[in-house]
N, C-alpha and C positions, 0 to 999 in steps of 0.2 A: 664431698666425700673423700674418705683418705685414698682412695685405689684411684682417682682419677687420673687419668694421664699416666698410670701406672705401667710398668713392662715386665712383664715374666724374663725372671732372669734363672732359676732352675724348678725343677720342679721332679721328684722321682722320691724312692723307698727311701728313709736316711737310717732307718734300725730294723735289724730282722734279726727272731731269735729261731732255730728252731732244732725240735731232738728226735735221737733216733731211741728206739725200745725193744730192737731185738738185735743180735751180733753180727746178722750179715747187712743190717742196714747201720747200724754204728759204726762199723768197719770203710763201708765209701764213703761215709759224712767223714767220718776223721779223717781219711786218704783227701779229699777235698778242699778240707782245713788245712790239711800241712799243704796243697798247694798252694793257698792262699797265702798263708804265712810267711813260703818261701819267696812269693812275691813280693809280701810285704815287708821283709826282710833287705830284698835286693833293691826295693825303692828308698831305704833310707832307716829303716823301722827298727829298733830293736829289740830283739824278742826277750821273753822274762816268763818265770812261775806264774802262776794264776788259777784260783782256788776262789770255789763261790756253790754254797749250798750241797754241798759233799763232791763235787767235781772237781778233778783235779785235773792241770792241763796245762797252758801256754797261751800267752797273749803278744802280739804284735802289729803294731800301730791300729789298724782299722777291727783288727776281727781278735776272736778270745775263745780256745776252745779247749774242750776236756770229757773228762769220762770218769764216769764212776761204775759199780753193780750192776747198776737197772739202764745204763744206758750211754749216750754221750749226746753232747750239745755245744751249739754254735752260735755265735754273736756275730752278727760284723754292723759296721755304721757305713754313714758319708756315701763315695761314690761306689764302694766297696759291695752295700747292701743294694745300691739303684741297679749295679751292673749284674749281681751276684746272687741276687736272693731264690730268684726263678729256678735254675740249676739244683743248688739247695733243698729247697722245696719239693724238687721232683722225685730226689733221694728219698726223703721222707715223709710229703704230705701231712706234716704236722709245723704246726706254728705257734708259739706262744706269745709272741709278742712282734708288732709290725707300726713303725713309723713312717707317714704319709708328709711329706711337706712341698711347700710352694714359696719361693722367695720370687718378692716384688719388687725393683728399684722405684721409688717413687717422686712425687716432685716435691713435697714436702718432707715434713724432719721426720722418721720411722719412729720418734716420743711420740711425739706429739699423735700420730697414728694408732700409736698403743693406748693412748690415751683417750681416744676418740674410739675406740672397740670397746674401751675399758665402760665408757660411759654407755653406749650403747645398751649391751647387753646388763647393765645396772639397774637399769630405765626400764630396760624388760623384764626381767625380774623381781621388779619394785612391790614390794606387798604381796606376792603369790610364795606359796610355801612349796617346798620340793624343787627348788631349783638348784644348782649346782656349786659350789661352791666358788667364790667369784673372789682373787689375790689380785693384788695389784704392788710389782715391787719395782723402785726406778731407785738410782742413785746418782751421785755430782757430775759422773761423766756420761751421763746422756743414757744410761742403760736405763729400760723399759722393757717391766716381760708381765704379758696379762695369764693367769694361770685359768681355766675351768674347770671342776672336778677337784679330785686328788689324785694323790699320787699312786694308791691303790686302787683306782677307778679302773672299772675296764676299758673307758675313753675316757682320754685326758686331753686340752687342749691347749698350746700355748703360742699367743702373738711378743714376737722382740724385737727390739733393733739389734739386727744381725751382724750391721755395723757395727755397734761398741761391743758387740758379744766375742766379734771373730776379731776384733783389731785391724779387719785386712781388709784394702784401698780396695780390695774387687768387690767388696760388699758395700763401698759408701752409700749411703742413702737407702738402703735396703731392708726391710720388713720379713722376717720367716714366718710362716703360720707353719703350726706342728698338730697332726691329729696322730696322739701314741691308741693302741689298741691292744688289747691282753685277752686273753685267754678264749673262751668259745667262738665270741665275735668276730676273730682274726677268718675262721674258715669263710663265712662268708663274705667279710669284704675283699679279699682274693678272690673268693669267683667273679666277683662285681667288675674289678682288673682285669679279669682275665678276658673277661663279656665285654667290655669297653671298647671302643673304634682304636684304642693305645693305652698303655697306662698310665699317662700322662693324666689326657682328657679323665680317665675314670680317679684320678688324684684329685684331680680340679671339682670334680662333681660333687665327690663327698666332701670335701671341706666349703663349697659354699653351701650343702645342705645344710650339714653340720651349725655352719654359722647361722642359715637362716631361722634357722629350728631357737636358735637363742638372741635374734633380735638383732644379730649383727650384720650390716649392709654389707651384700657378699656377689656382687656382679664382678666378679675375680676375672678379668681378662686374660682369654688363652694365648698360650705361646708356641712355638715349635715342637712337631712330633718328635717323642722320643728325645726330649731336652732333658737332663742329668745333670745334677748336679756335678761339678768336678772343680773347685778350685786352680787358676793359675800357676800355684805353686802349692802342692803339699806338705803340710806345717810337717816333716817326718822329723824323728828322734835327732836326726843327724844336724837339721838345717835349726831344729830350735838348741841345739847345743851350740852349734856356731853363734847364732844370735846372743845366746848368752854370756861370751865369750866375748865379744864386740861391747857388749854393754855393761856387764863387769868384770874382765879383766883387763879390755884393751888402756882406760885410762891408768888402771897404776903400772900397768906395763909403759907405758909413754912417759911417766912421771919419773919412774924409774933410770929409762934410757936416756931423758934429758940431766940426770942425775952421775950419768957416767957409770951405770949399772950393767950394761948387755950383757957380759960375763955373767954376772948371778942372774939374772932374770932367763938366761936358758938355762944356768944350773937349774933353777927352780922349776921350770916348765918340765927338764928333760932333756931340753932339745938340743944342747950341747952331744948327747951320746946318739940320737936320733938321726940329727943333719949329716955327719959324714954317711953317714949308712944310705940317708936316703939319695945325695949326690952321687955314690959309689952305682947306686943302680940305675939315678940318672947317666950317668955317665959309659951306660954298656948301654943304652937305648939309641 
């Protein structure tokens, strides 16, 4: 089986949407948001416009928030929604939208796993009508994502390798299962969370129903209470401008400098009017 010898490596909420419908509960949700944002700001994040279904507001790194007439509303993802969501929620008691995930390192290739869910649940719905709609997309670098449902479904389900999804060393060999949920359904799998020994365990519980219910082998081995996802390093605004920086500008900058260039190549950057400035205030430290 693909999970065998498998290890819980995160497990918690990775999307949470949720709105407010009167002035004095839209008023702490958005005082709530700009804390977040000011966080998400101070970790790396840069904030920008952000406009979606007459909402108008602010997005930075993790979360996305705004207001219009009838209300205001809040997105956040990643570890942002595992840590965040609950607080949230208590402002408002309403939720329109809530993502459940479970990443596995495993000992085999996370395709080839996708692959092996893929077929599964194929085999089970082989010839019975009303089953749910069943993607299956992989490309040349090893990416694999099994879809269930659509994308307007009120559960939606998807297995990837989280490896070529995220690029990042912390994921190698590693499997995401995603259970998205929308609209009515949401109230109740929260109380299920909330009734759970953690909401870990009650993550863990509905996504191997979920899976059993459609023929895929789902003896999902538990991990650590209150395990959260959180990334090593967060990809923030600042660290992937740097990266890109490294990867296209550093070589014509090098091609340049062995050319006998330095002079225009800080014209060019700037950094010719820059550096004394910033040695000037190194130099009073």
């Amino acid at each position: 089986m693909w999970y065998t010898d498998s290890q819980l490596v995160d497990c918690g909420i990775d999307y949470f949407t949720t709105t407010a419908i009167d002035p004095p509960t839209s008023k702490l949700l958005l005082l709530h948001a700009e804390q977040l944002c000011y966080k998400e700001e101070k970790a790396g994040f840069f904030i920008s416009p952000w406009r979606m279904k007459g909402y108008s507001g602010w997005q930075c790194g993790r979360v996305q928030w705004g207001w219009r007439e009838d209300g205001a509303i809040v997105r956040f993802s990643g570890s942002l929604a595992a840590s965040e969501w609950f607080t949230l929620y208590q402002d408002t008691e309403r939720c329109s939208r809530i993502d459940l995930q479970a990443t596995y390192r495993l000992v085999g290739h996370p395709k080839l796993a996708v692959s092996e869910i893929h077929t599964e649940t194929s085999n089970y719905f082989a010839g019975l009508r009303g089953g749910p709609k069943i993607t299956l997309w992989t490309d040349n670098r090893d990416g694999a994502t099994l879809y269930l449902g659509c994308r307007q479904s009120s559960v939606y389900f998807r297995a990837y390798n989280k490896e070529a999804e995220s690029g990042d060393e912390a994921y190698k060999s590693c499997i995401r299962l995603e259970l998205e949920i929308k609209g009515g359904l949401t109230s109740s799998v929260i109380a299920y969370l909330l009734g759970s020994e953690f909401v870990g365990a009650g993550i863990l519980a509905l996504l191997a129903q979920y899976m059993t219910d459609r023929g895929i082998s789902s003896n999902l081995p538990p991990g650590a209470r209150g395990s959260f996802y959180e990334p090593p390093e967060l990809a923030t605004d600042e660290v992937k401008s740097l990266r890109w920086m490294a990867e296209a500008c550093r070589p014509s900058v090098e091609r340049l400098i062995e050319r006998g260039r330095m002079v225009q190549v800080l014209d060019a950057l700037g950094l010719s009017e820059i550096l004394p400035d910033c040695q000037k205030n190194c130099d009073t430290l």
